[in-house]
C-alpha positions as CSV (number, residue, x, y, z in Angstrom):
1,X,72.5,-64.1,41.2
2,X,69.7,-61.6,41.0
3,X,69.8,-59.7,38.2
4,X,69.1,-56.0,37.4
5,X,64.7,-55.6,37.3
6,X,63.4,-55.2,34.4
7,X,60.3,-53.7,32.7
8,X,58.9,-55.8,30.2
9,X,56.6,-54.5,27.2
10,X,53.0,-53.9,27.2
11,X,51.3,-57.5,26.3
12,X,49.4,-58.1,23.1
13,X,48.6,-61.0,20.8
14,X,51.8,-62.8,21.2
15,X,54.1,-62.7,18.5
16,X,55.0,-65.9,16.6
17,X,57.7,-68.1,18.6
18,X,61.1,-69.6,17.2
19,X,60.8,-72.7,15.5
20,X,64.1,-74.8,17.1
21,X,66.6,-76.1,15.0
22,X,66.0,-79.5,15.9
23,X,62.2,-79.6,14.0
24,X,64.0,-77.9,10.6
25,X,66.5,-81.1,11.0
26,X,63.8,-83.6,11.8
27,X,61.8,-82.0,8.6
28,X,62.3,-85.5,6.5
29,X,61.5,-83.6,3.2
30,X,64.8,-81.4,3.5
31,X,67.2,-84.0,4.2
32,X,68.9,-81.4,6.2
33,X,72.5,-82.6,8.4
34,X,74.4,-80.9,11.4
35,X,78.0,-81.1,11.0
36,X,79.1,-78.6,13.6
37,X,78.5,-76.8,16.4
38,X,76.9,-78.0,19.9
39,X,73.9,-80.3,19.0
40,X,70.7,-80.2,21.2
41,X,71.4,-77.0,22.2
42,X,68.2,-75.8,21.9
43,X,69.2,-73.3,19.1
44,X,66.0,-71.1,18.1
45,X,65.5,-69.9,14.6
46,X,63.4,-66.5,14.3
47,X,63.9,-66.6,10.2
48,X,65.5,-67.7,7.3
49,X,67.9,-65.5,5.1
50,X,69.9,-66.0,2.1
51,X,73.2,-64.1,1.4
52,X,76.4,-64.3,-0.5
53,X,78.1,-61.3,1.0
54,X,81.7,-61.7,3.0
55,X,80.6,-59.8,6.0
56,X,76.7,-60.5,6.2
57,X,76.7,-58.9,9.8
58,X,75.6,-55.8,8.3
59,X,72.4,-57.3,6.8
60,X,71.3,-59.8,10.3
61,X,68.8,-59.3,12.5
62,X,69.6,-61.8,14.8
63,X,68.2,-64.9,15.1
64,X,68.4,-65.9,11.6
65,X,69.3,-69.2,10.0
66,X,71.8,-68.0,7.1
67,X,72.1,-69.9,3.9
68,X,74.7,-69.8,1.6
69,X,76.1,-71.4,-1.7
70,X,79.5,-70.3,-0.7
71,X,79.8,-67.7,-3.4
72,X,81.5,-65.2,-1.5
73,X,84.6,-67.6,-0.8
74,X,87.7,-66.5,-1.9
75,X,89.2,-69.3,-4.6
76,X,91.9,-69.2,-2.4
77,X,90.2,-69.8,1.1
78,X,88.6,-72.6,-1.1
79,X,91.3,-74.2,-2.1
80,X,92.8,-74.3,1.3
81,X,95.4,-71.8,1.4
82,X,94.3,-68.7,4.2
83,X,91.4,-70.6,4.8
84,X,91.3,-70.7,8.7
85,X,92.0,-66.9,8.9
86,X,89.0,-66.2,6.2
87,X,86.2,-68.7,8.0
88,X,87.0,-68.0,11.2
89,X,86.3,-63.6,10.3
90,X,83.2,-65.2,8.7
91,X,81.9,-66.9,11.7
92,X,83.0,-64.6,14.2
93,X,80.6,-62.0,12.3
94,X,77.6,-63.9,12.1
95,X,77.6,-64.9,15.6
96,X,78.6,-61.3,16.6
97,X,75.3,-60.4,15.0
98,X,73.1,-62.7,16.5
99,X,73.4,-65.7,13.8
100,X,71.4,-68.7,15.1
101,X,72.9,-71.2,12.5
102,X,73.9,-71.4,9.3
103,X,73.1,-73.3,6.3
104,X,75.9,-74.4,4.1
105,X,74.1,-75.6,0.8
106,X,76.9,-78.5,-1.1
107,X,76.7,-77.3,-5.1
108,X,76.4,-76.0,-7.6
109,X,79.6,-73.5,-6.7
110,X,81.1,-76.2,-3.7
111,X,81.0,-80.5,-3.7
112,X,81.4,-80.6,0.2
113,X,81.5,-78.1,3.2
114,X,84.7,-76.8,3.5
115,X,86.5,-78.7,6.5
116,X,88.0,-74.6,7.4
117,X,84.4,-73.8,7.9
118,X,83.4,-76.6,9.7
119,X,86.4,-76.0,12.3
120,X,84.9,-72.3,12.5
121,X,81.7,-73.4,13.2
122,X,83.0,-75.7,15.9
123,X,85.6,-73.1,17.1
124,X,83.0,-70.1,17.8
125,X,79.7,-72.7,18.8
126,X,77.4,-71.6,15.3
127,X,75.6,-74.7,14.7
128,X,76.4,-75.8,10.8
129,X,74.0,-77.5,8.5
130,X,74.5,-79.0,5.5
131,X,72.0,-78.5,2.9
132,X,72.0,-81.5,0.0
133,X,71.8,-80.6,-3.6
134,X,68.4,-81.6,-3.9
135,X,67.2,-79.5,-1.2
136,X,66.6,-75.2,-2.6
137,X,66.9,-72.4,0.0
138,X,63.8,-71.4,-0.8
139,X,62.4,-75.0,0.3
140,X,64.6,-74.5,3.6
141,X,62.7,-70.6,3.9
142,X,59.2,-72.7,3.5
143,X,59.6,-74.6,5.7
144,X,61.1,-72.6,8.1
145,X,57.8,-69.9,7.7
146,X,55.6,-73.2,8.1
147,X,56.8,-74.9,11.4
148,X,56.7,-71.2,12.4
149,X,53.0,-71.0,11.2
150,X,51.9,-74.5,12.9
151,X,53.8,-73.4,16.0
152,X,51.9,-69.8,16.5
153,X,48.6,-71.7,15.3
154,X,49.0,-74.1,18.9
155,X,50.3,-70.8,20.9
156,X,47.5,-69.1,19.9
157,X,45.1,-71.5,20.8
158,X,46.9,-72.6,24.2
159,X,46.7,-69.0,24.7
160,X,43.1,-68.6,24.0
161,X,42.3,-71.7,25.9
162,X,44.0,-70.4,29.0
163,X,42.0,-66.9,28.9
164,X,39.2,-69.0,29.1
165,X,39.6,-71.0,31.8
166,X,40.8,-67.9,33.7
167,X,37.4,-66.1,32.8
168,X,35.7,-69.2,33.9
169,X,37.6,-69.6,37.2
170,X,36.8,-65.7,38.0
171,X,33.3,-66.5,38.1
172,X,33.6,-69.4,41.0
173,X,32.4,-69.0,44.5
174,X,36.3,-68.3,45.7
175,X,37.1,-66.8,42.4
176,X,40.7,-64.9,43.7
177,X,42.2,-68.4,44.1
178,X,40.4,-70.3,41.4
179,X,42.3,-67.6,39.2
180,X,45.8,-68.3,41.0
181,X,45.5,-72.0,40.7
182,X,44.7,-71.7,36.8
183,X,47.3,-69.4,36.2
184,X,49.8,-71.6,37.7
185,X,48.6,-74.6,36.1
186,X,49.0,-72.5,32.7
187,X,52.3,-71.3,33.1
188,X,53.9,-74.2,35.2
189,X,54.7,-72.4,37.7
190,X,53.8,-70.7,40.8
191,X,51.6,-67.6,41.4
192,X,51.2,-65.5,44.6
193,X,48.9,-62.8,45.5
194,X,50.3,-60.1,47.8
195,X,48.6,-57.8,50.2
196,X,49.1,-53.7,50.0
197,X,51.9,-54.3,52.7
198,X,53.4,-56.9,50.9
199,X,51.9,-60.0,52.8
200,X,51.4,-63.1,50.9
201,X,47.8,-63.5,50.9
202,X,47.4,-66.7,48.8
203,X,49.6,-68.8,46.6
204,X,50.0,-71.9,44.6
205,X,51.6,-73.9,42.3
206,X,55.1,-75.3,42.0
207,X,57.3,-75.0,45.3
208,X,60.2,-73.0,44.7
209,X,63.2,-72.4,47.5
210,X,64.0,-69.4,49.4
211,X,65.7,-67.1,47.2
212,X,63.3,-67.7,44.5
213,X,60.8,-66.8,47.4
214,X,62.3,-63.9,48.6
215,X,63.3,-62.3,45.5
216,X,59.7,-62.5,44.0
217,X,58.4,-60.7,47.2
218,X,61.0,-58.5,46.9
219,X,61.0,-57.8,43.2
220,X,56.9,-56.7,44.2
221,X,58.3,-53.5,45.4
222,X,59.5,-52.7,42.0
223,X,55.4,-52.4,40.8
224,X,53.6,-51.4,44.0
225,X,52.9,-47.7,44.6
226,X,55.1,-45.7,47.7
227,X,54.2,-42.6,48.0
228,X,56.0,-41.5,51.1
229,X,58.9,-43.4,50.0
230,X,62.0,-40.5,49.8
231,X,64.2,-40.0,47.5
232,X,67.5,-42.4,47.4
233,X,65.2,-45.3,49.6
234,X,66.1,-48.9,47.9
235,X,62.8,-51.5,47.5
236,X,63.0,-53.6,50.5
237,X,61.7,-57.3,51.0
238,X,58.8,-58.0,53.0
239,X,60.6,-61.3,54.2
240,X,63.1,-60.0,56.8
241,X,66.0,-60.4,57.8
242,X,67.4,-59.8,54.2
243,X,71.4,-60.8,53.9
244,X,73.0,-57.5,54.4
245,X,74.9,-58.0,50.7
246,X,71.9,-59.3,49.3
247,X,71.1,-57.2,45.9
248,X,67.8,-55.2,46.0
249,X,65.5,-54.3,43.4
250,X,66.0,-50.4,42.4
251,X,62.8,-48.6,43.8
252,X,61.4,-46.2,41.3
253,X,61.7,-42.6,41.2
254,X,59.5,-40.7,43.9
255,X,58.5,-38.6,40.9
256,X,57.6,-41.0,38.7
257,X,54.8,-43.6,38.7
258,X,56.0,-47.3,39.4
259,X,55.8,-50.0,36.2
260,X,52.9,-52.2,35.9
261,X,55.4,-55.2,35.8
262,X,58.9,-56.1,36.1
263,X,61.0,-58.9,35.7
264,X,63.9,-60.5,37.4
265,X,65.7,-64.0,37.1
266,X,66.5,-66.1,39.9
267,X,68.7,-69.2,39.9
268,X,67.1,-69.7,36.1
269,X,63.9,-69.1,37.1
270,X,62.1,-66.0,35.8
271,X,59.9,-63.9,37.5
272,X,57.7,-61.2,36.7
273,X,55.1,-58.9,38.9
274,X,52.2,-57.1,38.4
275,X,50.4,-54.3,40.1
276,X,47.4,-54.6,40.3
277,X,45.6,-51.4,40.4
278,X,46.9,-47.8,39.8
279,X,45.6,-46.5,43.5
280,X,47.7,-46.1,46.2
281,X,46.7,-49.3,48.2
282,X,47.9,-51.7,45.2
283,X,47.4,-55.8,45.7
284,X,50.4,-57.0,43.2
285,X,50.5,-60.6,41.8
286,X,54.1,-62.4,41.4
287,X,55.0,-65.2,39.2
288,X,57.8,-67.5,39.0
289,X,58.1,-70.0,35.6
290,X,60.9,-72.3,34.5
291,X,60.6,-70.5,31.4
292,X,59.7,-67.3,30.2
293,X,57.6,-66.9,26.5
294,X,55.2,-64.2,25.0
295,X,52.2,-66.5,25.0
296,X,53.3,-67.0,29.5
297,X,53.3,-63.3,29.6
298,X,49.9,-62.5,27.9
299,X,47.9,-65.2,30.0
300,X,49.9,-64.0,33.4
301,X,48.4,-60.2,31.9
302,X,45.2,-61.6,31.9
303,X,45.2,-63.1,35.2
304,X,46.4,-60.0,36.4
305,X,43.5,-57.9,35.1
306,X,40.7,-60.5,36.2
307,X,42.4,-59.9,39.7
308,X,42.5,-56.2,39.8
309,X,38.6,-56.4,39.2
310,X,38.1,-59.0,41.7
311,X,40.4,-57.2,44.1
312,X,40.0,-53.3,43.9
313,X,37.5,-50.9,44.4
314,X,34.6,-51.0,41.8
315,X,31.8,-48.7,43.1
316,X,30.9,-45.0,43.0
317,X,32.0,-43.9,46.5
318,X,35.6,-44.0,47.2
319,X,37.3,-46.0,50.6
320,X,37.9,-42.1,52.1
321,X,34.2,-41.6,51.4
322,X,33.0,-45.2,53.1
323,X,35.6,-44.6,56.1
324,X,34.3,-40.7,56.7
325,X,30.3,-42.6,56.6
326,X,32.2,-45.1,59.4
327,X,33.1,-42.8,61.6
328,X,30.1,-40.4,60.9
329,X,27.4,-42.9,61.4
330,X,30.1,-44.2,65.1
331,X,29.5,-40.5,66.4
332,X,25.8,-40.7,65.8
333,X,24.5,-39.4,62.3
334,X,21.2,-40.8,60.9
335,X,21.9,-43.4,57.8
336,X,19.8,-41.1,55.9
337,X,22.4,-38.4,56.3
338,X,25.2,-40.9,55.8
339,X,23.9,-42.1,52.8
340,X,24.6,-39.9,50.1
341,X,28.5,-40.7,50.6
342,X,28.2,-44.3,49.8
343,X,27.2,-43.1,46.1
344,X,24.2,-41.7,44.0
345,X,20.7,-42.8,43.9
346,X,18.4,-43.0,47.3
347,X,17.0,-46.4,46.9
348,X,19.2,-49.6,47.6
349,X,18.3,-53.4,47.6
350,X,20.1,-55.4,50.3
351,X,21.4,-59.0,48.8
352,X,22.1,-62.3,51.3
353,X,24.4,-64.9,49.3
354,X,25.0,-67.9,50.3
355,X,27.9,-70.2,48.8
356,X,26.2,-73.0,47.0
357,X,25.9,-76.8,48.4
358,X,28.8,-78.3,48.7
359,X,31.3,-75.0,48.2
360,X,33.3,-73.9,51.9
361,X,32.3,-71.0,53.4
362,X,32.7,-67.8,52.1
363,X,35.6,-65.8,53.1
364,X,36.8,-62.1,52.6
365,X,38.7,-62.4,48.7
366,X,35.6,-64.5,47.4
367,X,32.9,-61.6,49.6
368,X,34.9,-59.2,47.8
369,X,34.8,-61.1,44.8
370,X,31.1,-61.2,45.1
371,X,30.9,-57.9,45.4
372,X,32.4,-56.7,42.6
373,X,30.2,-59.3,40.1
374,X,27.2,-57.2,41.8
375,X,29.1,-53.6,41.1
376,X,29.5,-52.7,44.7
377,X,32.3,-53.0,47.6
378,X,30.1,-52.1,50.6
379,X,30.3,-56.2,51.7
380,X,29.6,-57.9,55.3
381,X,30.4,-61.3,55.8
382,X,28.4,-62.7,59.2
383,X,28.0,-66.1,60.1
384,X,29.1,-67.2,56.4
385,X,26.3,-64.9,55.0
386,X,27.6,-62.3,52.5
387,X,25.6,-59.2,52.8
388,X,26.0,-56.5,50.2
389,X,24.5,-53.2,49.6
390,X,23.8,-52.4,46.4
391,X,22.7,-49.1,44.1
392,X,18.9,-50.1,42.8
393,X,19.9,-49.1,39.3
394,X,21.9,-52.4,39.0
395,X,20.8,-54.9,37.3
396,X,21.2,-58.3,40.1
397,X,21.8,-61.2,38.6
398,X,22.4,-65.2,39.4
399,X,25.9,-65.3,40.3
400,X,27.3,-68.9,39.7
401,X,28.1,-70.6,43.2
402,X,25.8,-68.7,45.3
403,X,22.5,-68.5,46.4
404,X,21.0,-65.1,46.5
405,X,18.2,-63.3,48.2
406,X,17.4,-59.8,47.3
407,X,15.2,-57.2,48.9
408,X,12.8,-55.2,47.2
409,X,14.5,-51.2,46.5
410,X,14.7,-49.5,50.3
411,X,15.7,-46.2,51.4
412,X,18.0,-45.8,53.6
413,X,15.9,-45.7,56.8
414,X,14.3,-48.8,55.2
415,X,17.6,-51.0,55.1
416,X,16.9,-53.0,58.5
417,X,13.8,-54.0,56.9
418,X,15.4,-54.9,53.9
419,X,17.6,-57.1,55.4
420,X,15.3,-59.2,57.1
421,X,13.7,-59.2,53.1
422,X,16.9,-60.1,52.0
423,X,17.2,-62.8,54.7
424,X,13.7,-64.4,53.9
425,X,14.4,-64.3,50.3
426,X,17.3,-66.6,50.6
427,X,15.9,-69.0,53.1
428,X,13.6,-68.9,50.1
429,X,15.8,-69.7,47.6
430,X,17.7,-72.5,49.8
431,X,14.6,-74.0,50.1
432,X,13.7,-74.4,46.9
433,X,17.3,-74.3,45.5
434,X,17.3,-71.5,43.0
435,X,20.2,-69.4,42.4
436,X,18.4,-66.2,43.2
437,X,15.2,-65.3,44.8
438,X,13.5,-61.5,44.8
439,X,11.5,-60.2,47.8
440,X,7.9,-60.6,47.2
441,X,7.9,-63.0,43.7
442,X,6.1,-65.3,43.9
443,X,6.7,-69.5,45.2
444,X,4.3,-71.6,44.1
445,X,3.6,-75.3,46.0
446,X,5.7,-77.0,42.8
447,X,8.7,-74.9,43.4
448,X,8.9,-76.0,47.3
449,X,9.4,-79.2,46.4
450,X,12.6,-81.2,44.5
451,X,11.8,-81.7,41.4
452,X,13.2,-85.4,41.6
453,X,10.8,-85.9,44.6
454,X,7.8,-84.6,42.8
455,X,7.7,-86.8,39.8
456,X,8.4,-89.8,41.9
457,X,5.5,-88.6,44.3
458,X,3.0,-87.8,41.2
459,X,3.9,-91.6,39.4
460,X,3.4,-93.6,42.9
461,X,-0.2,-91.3,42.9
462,X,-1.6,-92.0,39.4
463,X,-0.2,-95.2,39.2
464,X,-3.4,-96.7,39.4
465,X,-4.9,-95.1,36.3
466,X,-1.5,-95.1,34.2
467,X,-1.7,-98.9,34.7
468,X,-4.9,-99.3,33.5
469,X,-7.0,-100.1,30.5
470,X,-7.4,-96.3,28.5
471,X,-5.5,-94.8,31.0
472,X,-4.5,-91.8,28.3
473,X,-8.2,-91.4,27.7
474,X,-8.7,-91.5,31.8
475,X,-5.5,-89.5,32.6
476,X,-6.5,-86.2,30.1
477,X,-10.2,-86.6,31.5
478,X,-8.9,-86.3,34.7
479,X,-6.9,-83.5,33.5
480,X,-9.2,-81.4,31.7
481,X,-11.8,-81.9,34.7
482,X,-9.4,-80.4,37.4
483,X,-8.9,-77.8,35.6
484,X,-12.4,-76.7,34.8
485,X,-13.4,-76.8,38.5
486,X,-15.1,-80.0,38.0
487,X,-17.5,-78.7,35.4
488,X,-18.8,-81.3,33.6
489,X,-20.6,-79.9,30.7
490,X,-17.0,-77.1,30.1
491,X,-15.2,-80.5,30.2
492,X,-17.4,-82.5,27.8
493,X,-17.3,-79.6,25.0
494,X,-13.4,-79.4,25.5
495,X,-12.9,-83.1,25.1
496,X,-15.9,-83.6,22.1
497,X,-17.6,-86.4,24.0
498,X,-20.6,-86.6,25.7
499,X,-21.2,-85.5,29.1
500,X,-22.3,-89.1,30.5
501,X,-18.6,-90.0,29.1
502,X,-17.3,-87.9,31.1
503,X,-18.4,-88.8,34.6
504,X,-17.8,-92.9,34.1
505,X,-14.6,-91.7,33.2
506,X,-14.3,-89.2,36.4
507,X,-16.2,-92.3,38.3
508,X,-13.6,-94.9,37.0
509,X,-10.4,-92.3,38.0
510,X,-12.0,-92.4,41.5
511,X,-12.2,-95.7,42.2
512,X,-9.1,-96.7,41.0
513,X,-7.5,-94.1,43.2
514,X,-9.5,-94.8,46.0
515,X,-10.1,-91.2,46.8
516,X,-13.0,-88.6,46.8
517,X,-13.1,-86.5,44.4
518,X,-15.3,-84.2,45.5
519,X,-12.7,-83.6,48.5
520,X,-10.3,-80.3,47.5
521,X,-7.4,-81.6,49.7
522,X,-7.8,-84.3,47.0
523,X,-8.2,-82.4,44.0
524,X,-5.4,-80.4,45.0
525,X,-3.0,-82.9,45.8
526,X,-3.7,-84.6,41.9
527,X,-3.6,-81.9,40.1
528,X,-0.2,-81.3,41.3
529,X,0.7,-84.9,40.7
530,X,-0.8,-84.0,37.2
531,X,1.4,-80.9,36.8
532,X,4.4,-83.5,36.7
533,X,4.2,-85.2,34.0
């Protein structure tokens, strides 16, 4: 049965998580024993606390594992007569106030646990432990606080570990996805992305059946803004037909802003969504989980923010100012007169990516994607090019996954040029597989070629004189001697030997290569062979 939506707290560091009964009894040091109540239960305990009082509901938080010498027993409860009346008010108080278990330690006051106590405990479903004589509450408290400790220690780090493989999956070529498919990994669970209008845009993870389906989709409603929705309208699924006595999330007030999340629980699995951005045209992420913890909540948080910035708009000119430049430039203005809406500055550069080898082709999430990484949404995709405009007062950087070209700064008038600059740049950078080339740097010969194939080229070149006799003395001659233009005199003084040295060496170099030296299609050719090693 769907329940009531509900709004769960802002996320932080979460807070430390239960320790379960089942570890404190494990605990070998303790000696600890249940005697009653259900066993594997899966009883949580949030603290340890210590009281003699009759009526300790007063003084519980909930959540607590009680200890007790038995001290507040009546002598006559304790020597059996009343007894069922007095344990069973006991019991009834503690679980009334949230008791988790309680601790029952066997002397000094008592030699055994009171069988009244233990037909209590059985009675009203409080798990009872018996704590030996050699075991002190405060012992039971330290280790309590410790298993606590350990456990937020590895929440913490799983935690930590998941933000950053979230960070890292942001920055892939299809980041949008990468970031779903993490999350659901993390959570075990599944993760969906929905559109504005409630479309499922992408999803995965574990496959859940209809009504989990259907009330995640429709528990969306709950976050994502409606601003023509009147007054008394209920949230409505995007999955129609809806069972006409099918519960509905509440919709919010039309005077109020919507929650940033909500939960729900479905056939005992939880849900929660997230909006995604505060604008009006709000992408919203829902997650279903078999389970529902602080440390699940703070990395579906994080996912959720890495996908508002990967989905919404992060650039100067608003989506009313980029439609009016639409229409504007459709009924004829000049780009320079267009312009100005798309943001400040007057010089833009125009940047071609490319997905790298061996990633699909780009579509519109991962173009968007792209786009934001650069600090602009005004993105093309064409013939599984990404084109995107961006301010010249924006630092471009590599972007991992893609291969960039970038124009030098153009006005607007100046953008068709700067698209074929943009265009070159990254047939440029394909070609000599860098991550980003810039119109008009500089490609030298040793960049145009692998550099796998260029060291095998240069060994099967000098071979000769690697293989022979002095071939260090012959390859640095060589060396120096194509560097100096062939001087021979600029090449004796720079390696101390005579100048007569250095042409039997040059001499020997030729004729074990075979080649003219004198020929600058040779000369060339070796001293890029040189360059490799």
């Amino acid at each position: 049965m769907v329940s009531e939506p509900t709004v769960p707290p802002a996320p932080a560091v979460p807070p430390t998580p239960p320790v379960p009964l089942s570890a404190l009894l494990a605990h070998g040091d303790l000696g600890l024993r249940q005697i009653a109540g259900p066993v594997d239960a899966g009883t949580a305990i949030h603290w340890a606390h210590t009281s003699e009082m009759s009526d300790p509901y007063p003084y519980l938080l909930g959540g607590e594992l009680l200890l007790t010498a038995g001290v507040h027993i009546p002598e006559a409860a304790g020597s059996g007569t009343g007894s069922d009346d007095y344990f069973d008010g006991y019991v009834s108080r503690i679980v009334a106030a949230g008791g988790a278990a309680l601790g029952f330690g066997v002397a000094p006051v008592h030699d055994r646990v009171p069988g009244a106590l233990v037909s209590a405990c059985d009675t009203h479903g409080l798990p009872l432990v018996e704590v030996p004589p050699r075991t002190t509450f405060s012992g039971v408290a330290r280790a309590v606080w410790e298993l606590m400790a350990r456990a937020r220690h590895t929440e913490l780090r799983r935690v930590t570990e998941a933000q950053q493989a979230l960070a890292a999956a942001a920055s892939r070529p299809d980041p949008v996805r990468a970031v779903l498919r993490q999350l659901a990994r993390r959570v075990k669970g599944r993760a969906v992305l929905y559109g504005p209008d409630g479309t499922e845009l992408a999803s995965t993870g574990h496959e859940y059946g209809d009504p989990v389906t259907q009330a995640l989709a429709a528990l969306t409603t709950v976050v994502r803004p409606h601003p023509t929705r009147g007054a008394g309208n209920g949230a409505t699924s995007p999955h129609e037909p809806a069972p006409a006595d099918a519960p509905r999330p509440p919709a919010p007030s039309p005077r109020t802003s919507p929650p940033t999340s909500a939960t729900d629980t479905v056939d005992g699995t939880y849900l929660t969504a997230y909006a995604l951005t505060s604008q009006g045209h709000a992408f919203t992420l829902g997650v279903a989980t078999p389970h529902r913890t602080p440390g699940d909540h703070t990395i579906a948080s994080v996912a959720a923010v890495l996908l508002s910035l990967l989905t919404g708009e992060r650039q100067s000119g608003t989506g009313t100012a980029r439609t009016s430049a639409l229409v504007r430039l459709l009924l004829g203005a000049e780009v320079r007169e267009v312009a100005p809406l798309l943001g400040t500055g007057t010089h833009w550069h125009v940047v071609h990516a490319g997905p790298a080898e061996g990633v699909p082709r780009p579509e519109a999430l991962a173009a968007a994607a792209l786009g934001a990484a650069l600090g602009s949404a005004l993105v093309d995709v064409h013939d599984g090019v990404v084109r995107v405009l961006v301010p010249a007062d924006r630092e471009i950087a590599e972007q991992p996954g893609w291969t960039c070209g970038v124009s030098a700064p153009a006005e607007p008038h100046a953008w068709p040029t700067a698209d074929v600059q943009a265009a070159r740049a990254l047939a440029r950078a394909r070609a000599t597989r860098s991550a980003l080339v810039r119109h008009g740097a500089r490609t030298t010969l040793a960049h145009l070629v692998p550099a796998e194939d260029a060291t095998a080229h240069a060994e099967a070149l000098l071979a000769p004189v690697a293989s022979a006799p002095g071939a260090a003395a012959l390859t640095e001659t060589l060396r120096t001697w194509l560097s100096l233009h062939g001087s021979w005199d600029r090449t004796a003084v720079a390696l101390t030997v005579h100048r007569n040295t250095v042409r039997q060496r040059i001499a020997r170099c030729a004729a074990l290569l075979e080649a003219d030296l004198d020929d600058p299609d040779v000369r060339m050719e070796l001293w890029f062979a040189l360059r490799q090693e």
